[in-house]
DOBA-415228 format. One record per atom (N, C-alpha, C): residue number from 0; chain; atom name; x, y, z. Coordinates in nm, 3 decimals, decimal comma. Example, Ala and Ser with C-alpha at 12.3 -4.5 7.8 and 13.67 -1.06 7.14 Angstrom:
! DOBA-415228
[0; 'A'; 'N'; [1,319; -0,569; 0,780]],
[0; 'A'; 'CA'; [1,230; -0,450; 0,780]],
[0; 'A'; 'C'; [1,320; -0,330; 0,780]],
[1; 'A'; 'N'; [1,285; -0,225; 0,708]],
[1; 'A'; 'CA'; [1,367; -0,106; 0,714]],
[1; 'A'; 'C'; [1,290; 0,003; 0,787]],
//
This chain:
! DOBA-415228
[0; 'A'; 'N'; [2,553; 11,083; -6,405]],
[0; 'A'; 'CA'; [2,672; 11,001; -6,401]],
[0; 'A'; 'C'; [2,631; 10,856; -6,380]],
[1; 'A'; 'N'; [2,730; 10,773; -6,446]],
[1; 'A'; 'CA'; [2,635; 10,629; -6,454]],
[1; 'A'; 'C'; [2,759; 10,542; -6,341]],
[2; 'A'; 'N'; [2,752; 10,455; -6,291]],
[2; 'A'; 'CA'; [2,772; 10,385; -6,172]],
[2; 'A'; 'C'; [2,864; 10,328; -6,270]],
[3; 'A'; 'N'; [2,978; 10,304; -6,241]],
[3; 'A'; 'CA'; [3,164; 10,259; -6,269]],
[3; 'A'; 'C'; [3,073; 10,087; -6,302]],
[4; 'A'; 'N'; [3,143; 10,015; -6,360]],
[4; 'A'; 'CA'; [3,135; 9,889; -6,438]],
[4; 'A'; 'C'; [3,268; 9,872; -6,460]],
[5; 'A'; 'N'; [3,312; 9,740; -6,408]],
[5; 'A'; 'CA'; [3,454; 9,659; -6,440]],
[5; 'A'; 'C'; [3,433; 9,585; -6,522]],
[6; 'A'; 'N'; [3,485; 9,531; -6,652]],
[6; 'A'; 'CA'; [3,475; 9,447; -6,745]],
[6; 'A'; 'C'; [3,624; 9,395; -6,764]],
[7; 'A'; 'N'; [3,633; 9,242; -6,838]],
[7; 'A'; 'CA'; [3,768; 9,175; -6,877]],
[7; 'A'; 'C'; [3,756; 9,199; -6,997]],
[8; 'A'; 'N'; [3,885; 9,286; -7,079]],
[8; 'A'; 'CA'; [3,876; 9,295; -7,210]],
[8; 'A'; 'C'; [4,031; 9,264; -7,266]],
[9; 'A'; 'N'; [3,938; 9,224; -7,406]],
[9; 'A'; 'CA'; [4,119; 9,183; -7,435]],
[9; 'A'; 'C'; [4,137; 9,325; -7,540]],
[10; 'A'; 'N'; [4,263; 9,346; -7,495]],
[10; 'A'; 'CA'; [4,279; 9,500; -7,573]],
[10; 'A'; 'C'; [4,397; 9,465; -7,644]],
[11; 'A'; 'N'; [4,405; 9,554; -7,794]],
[11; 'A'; 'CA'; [4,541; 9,558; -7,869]],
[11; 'A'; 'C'; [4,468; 9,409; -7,923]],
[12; 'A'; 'N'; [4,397; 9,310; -7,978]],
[12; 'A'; 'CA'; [4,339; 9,210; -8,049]],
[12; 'A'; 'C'; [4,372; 9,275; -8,173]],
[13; 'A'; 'N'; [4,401; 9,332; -8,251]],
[13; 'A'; 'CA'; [4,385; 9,378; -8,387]],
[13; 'A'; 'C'; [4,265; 9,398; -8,475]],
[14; 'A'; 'N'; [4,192; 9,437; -8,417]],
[14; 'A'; 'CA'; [4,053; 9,455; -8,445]],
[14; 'A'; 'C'; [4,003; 9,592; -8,500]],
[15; 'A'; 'N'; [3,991; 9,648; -8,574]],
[15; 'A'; 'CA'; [3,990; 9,770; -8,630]],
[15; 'A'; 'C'; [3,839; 9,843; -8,549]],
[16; 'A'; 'N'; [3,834; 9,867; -8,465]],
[16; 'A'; 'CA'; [3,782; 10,002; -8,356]],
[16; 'A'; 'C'; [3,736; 9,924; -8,236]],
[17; 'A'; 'N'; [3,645; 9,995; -8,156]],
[17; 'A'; 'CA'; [3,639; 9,910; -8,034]],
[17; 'A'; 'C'; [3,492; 9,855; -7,999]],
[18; 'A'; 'N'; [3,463; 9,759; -7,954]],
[18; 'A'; 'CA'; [3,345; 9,676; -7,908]],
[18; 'A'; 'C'; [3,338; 9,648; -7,754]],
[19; 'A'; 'N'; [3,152; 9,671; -7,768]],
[19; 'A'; 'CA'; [3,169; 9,572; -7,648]],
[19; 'A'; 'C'; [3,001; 9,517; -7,600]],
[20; 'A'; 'N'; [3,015; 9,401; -7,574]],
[20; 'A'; 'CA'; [2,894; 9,309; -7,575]],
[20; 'A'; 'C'; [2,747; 9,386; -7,524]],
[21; 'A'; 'N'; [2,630; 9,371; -7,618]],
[21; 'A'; 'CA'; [2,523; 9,399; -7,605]],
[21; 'A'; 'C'; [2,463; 9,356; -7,415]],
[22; 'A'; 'N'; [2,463; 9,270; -7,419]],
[22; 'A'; 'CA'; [2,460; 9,210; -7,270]],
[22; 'A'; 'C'; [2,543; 9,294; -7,187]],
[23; 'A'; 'N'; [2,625; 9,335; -7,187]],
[23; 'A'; 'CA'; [2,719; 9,443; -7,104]],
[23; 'A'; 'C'; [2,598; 9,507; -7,022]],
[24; 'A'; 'N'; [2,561; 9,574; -7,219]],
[24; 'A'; 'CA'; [2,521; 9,735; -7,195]],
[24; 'A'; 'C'; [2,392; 9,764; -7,128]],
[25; 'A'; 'N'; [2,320; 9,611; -7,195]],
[25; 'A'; 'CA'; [2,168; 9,618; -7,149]],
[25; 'A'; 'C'; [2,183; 9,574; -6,974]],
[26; 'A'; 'N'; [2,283; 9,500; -6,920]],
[26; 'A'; 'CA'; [2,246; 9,478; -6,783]],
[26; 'A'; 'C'; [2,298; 9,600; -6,715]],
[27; 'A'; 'N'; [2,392; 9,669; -6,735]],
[27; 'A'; 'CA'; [2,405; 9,763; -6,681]],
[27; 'A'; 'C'; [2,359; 9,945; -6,673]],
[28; 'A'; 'N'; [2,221; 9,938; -6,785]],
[28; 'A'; 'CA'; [2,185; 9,992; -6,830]],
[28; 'A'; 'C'; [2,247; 10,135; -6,883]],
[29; 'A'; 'N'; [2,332; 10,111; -6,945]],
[29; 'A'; 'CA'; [2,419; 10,214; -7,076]],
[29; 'A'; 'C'; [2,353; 10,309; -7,158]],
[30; 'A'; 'N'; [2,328; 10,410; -7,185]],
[30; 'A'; 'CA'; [2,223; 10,486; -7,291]],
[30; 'A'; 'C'; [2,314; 10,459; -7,443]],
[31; 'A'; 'N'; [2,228; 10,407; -7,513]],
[31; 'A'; 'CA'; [2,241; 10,376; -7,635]],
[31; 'A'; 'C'; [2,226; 10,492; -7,703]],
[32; 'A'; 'N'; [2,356; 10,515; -7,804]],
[32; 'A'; 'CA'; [2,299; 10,626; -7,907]],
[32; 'A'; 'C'; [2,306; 10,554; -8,062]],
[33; 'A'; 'N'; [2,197; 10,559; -8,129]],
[33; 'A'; 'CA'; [2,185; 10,491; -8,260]],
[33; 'A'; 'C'; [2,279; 10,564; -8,374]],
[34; 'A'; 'N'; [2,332; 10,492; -8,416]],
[34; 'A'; 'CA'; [2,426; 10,499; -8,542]],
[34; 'A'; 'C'; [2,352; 10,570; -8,669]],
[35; 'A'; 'N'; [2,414; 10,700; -8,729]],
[35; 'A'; 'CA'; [2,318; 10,672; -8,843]],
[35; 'A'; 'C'; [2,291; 10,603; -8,938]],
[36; 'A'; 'N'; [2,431; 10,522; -8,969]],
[36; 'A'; 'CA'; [2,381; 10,396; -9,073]],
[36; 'A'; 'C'; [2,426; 10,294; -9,046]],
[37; 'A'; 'N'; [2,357; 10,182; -9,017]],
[37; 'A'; 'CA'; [2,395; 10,077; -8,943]],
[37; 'A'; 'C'; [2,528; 10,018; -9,040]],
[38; 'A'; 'N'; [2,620; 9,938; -8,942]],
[38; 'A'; 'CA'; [2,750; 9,926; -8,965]],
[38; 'A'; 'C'; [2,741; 9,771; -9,006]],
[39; 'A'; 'N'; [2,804; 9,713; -9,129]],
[39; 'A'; 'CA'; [2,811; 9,561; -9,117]],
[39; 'A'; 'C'; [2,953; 9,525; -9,106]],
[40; 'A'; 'N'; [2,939; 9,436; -9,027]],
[40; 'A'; 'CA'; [3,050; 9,350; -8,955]],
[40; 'A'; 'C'; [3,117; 9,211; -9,081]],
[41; 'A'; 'N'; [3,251; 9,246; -9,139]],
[41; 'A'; 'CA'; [3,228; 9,097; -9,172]],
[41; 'A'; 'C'; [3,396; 9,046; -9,080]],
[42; 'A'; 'N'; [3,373; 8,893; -9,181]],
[42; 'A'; 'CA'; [3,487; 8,827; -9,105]],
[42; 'A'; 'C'; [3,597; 8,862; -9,203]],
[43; 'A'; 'N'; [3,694; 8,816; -9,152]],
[43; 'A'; 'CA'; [3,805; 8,805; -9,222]],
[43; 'A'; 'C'; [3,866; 8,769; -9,350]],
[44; 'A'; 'N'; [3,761; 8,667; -9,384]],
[44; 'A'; 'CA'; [3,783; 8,609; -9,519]],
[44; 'A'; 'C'; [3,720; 8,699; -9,593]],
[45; 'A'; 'N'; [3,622; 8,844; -9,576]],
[45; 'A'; 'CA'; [3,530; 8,909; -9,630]],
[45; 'A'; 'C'; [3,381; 8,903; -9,635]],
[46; 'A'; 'N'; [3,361; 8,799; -9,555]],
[46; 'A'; 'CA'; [3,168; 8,755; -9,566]],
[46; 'A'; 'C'; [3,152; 8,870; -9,429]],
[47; 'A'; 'N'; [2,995; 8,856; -9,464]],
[47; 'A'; 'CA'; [2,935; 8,923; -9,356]],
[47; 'A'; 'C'; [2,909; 8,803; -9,261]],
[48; 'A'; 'N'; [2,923; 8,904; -9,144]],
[48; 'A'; 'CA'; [2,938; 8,835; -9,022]],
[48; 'A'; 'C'; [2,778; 8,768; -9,005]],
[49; 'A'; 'N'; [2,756; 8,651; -8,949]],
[49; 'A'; 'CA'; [2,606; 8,604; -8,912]],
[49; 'A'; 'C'; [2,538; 8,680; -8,792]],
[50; 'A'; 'N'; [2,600; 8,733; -8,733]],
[50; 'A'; 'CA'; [2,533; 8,820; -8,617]],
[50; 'A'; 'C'; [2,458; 9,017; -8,639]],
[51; 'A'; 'N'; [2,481; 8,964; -8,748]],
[51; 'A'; 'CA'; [2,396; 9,118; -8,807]],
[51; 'A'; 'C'; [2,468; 9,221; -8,811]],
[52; 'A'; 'N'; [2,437; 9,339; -8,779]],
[52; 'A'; 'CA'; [2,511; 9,449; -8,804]],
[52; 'A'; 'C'; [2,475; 9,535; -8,729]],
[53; 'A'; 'N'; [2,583; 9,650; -8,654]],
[53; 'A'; 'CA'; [2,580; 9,706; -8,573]],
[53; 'A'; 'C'; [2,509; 9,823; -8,576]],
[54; 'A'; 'N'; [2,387; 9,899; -8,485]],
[54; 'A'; 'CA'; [2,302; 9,995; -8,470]],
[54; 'A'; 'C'; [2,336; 10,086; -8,372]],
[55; 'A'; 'N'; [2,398; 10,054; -8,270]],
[55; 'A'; 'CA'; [2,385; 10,134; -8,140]],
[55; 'A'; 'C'; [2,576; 10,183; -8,074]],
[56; 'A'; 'N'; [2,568; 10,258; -8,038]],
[56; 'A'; 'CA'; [2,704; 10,309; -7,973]],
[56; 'A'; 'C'; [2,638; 10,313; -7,838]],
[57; 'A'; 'N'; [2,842; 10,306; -7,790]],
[57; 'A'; 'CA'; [2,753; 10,377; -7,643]],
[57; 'A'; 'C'; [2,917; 10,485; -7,619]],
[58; 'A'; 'N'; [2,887; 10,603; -7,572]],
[58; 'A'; 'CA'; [3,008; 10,717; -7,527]],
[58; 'A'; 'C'; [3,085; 10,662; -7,398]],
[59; 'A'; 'N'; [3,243; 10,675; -7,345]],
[59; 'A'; 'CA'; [3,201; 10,627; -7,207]],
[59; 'A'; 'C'; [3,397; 10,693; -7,176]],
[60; 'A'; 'N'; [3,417; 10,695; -7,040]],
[60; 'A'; 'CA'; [3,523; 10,705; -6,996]],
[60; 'A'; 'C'; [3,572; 10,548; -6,979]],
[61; 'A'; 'N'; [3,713; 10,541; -7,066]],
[61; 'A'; 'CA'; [3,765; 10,363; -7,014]],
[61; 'A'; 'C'; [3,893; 10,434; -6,913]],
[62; 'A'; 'N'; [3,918; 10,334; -6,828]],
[62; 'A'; 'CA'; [4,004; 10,381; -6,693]],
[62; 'A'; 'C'; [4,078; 10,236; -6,714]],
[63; 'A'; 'N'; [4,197; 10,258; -6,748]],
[63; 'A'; 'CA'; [4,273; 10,160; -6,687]],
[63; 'A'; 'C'; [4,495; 10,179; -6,650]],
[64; 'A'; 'N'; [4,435; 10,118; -6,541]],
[64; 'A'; 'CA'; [4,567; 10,146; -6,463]],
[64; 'A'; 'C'; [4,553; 10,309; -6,446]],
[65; 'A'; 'N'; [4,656; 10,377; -6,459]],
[65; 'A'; 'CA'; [4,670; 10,561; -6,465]],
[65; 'A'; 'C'; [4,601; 10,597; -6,592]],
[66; 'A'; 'N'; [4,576; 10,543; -6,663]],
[66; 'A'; 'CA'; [4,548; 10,582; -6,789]],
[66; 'A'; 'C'; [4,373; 10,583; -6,803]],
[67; 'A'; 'N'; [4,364; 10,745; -6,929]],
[67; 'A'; 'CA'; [4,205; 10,745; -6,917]],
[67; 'A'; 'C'; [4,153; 10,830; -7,060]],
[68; 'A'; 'N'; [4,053; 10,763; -7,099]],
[68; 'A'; 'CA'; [4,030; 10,782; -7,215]],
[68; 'A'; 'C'; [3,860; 10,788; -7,227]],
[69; 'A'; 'N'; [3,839; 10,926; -7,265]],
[69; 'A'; 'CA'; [3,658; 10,888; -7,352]],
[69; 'A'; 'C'; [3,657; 10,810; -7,520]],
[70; 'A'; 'N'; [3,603; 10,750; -7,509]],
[70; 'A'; 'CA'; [3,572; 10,659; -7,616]],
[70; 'A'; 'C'; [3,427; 10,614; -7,675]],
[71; 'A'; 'N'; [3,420; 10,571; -7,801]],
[71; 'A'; 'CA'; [3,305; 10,525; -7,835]],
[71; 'A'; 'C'; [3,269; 10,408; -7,880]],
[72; 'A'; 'N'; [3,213; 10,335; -7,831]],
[72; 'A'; 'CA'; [3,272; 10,170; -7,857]],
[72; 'A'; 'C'; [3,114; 10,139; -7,889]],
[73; 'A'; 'N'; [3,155; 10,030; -8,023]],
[73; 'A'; 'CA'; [3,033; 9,969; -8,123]],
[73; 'A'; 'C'; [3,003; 9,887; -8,002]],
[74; 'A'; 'N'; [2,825; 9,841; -7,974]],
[74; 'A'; 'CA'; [2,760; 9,756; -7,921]],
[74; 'A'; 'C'; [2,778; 9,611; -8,034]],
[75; 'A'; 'N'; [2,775; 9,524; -8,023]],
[75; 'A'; 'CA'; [2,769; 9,430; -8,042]],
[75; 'A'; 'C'; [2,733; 9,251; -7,991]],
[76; 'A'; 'N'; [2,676; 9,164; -8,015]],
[76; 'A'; 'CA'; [2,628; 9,009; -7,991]],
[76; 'A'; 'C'; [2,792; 8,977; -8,048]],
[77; 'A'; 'N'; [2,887; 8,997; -7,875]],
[77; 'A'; 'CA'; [3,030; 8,929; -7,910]],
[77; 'A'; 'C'; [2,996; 8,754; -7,871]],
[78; 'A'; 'N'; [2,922; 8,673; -7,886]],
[78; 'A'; 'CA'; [2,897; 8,571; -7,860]],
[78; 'A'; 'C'; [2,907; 8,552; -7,677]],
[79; 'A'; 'N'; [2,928; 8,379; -7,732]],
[79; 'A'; 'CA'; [2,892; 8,327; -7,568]],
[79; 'A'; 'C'; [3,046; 8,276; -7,520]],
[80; 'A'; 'N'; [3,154; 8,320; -7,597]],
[80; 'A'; 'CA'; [3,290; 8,276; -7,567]],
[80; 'A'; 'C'; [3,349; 8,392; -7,507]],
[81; 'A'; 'N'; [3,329; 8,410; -7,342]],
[81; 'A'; 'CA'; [3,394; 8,472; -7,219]],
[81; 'A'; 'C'; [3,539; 8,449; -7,141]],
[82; 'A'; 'N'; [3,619; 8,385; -7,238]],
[82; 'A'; 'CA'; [3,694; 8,362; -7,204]],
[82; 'A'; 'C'; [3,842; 8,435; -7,223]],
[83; 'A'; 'N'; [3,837; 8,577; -7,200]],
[83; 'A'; 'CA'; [3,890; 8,678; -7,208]],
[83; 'A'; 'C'; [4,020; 8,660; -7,126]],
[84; 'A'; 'N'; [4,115; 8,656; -7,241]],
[84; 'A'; 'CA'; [4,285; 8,639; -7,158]],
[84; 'A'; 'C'; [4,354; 8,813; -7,104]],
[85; 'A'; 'N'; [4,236; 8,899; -7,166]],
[85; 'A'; 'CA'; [4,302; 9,008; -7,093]],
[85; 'A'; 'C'; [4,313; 9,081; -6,960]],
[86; 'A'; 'N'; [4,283; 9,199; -7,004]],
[86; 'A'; 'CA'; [4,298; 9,320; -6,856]],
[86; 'A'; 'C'; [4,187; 9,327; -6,766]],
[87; 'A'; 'N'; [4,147; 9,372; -6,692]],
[87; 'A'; 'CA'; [4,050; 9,461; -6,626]],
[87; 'A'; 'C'; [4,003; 9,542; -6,626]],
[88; 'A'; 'N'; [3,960; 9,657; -6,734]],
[88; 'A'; 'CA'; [3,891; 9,809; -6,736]],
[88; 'A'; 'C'; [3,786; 9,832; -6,673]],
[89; 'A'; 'N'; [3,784; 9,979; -6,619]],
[89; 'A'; 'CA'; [3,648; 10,038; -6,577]],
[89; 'A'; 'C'; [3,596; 10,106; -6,667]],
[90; 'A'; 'N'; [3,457; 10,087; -6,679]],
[90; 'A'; 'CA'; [3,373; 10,176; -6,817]],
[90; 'A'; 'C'; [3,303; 10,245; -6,709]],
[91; 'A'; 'N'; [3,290; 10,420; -6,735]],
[91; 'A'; 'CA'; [3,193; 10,505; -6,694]],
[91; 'A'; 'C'; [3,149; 10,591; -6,810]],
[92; 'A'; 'N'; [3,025; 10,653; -6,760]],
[92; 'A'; 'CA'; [2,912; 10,761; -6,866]],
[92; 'A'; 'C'; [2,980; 10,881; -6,800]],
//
């Protein structure tokens, strides 16, 4: 069992599945499970995204408020803009 982690996420963004920052996973040490075919990210207009493309998942229980869900959320380099107008979730293994 991996030690509870609080993160600020903005949820309901319209973002077609779920993410969450490489830096998360590596400081809190998360077990990575590799994708079998790496995933490319683009933007909106249709280009591929400059931050490469996604390799690694991670499995996890999200807890928020009464509500609780296992999930599998893409690792990703969400940049250096932390300025998250949302919630509070707990991520556990």
């Amino acid at each position: 069992m991996h030690e509870d982690v609080i993160v600020k996420v903005l949820l309901d963004s319209s973002v077609v599945g779920m993410f969450i920052d490489r830096k998360i996973t590596a400081r809190n040490g998360f077990k990575l499970q590799k994708l079998e075919r790496p995933a490319v990210v683009r933007n909106i207009d249709g280009t591929n995204n400059s931050r490469k493309v996604i390799i690694h998942q991670i499995e996890v229980n999200v807890y928020y408020k009464s509500y609780v869900e296992r999930m599998r959320m893409d690792i990703y380099d969400l940049g250096e803009n932390r300025h998250y107008t949302g919630d509070a979730i707990v991520v556990s293994t």
